[in-house]
N, C-alpha and C positions, 0 to 999 in steps of 0.2 A: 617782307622777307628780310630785309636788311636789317629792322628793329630787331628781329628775332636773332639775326646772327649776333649780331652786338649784344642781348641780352644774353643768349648762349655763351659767349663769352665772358662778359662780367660776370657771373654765375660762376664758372669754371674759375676764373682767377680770384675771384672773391674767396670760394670753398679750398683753395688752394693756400693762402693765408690763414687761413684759417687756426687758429691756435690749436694743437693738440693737447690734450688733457693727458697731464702729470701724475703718475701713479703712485712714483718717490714719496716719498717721506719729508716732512717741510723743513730744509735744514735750518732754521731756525728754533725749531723746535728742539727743546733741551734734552738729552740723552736721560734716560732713566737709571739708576742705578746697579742696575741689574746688568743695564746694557755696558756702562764704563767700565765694568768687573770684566766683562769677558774679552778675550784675548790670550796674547802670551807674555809672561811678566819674567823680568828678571830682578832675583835678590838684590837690593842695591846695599844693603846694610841689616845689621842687624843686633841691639843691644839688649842687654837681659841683666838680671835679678837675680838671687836667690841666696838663700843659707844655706852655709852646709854644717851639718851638726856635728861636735865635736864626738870625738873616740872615745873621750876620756871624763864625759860627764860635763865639764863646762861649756862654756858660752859658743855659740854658733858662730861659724866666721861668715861677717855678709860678702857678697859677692857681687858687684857691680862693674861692667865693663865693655865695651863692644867688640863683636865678633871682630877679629884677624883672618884675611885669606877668605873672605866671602864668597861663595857663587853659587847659584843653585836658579831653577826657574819654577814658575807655576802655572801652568798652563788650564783657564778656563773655557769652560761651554756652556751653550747654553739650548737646551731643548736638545736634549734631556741637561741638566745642570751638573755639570761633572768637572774634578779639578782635578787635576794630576800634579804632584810636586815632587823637585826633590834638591836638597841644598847640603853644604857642608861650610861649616867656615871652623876656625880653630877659638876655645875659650881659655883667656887666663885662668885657672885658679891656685889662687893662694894653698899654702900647705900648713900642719903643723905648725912645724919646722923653721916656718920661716922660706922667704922666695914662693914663687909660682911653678906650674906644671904649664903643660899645654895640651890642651885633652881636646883633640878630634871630635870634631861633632857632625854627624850626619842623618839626617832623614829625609824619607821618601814615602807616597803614598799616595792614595786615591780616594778619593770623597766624593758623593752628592752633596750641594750646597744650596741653600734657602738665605733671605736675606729679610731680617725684622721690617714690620710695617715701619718703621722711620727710619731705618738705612742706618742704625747704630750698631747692628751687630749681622757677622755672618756668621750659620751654625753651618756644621760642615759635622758628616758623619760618614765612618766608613764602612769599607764591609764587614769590618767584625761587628757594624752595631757602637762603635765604639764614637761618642761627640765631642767636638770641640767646640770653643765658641771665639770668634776672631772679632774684639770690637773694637769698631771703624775708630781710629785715631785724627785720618787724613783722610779726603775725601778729595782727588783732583782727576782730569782725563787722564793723563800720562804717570800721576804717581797716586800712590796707596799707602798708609802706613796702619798696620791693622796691631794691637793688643792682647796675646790671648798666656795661656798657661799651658806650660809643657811640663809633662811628667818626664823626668832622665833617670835614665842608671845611670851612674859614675864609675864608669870604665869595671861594672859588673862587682861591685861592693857596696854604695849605696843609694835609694832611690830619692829624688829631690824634687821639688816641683822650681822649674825655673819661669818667673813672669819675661817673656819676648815680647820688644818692641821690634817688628819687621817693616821693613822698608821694599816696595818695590816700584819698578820703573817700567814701562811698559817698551817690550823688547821692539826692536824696529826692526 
């Protein structure tokens, strides 16, 4: 009776150490792509491109410079893949004339997002049907710096396409 208590016991204390099984996910295991996108990001910068065509028949004035007064966030998900954004920073552009202006720049909007089998570009479309293509510049946990073309009206006189390099930082 006494072996038995004793084994009754090391049984109980044995099954009591006993390691429980881990459900987690192995953090060593490297994040996918998919999964570093999602979060909430903030604008951290943002430079751009573009021509703007002359009034008067000659040569396009190029236009290179980074955003002034930047902020804006993008807020991803996933399952279902959805991004909400919405930013404003201010752009130089040169005139005629000679000097610069400073033309407001702001947008905002909502997209479904997919990401290319090699993580070089994200297509992002919204609900008008309407696609964009953001490709991967940067690829880190806490920052992103994505590529893509924006169509603008210029203050509702002409349309341009501006090439943006965006920058984002992942909001804390």
């Amino acid at each position: 009776m006494k072996k038995l208590v004793i084994l009754s016991l090391a049984i109980i204390a044995w099954s009591g150490c006993r390691k429980e099984k881990n459900n987690t996910t192995n953090p060593n295991t490297p994040l996918t792509y998919e999964e570093k996108l999602v979060g909430n990001w903030d604008l951290d910068s943002i430079y751009y491109e573009t021509e703007i065509p002359s009034l008067t028949g000659g040569p396009a004035t190029p236009v290179e410079d980074s955003g002034e007064n930047v902020s804006g966030e993008f807020i991803i998900t996933k399952g279902p893949n959805e991004l909400s954004y919405n930013y404003t920073f201010t752009a130089n552009v040169p005139t005629p004339v000679g000097g610069n202006i400073n033309v407001p720049v702001s947008q905002e909007g909502d997209a479904t997002w997919t990401v290319a089998s090699d993580n070089s570009e994200i297509y992002l479309k919204s609900p008008e049907d309407e696609s964009t293509v953001y490709e991967v510049v940067r690829n880190e946990d806490n920052l992103q710096e994505f590529k893509t073309v924006i169509d603008y009206n210029l203050q509702g006189f002409i349309n341009i396409e501006v090439t943006a390099y965006i920058t984002l930082k992942r909001a804390n």
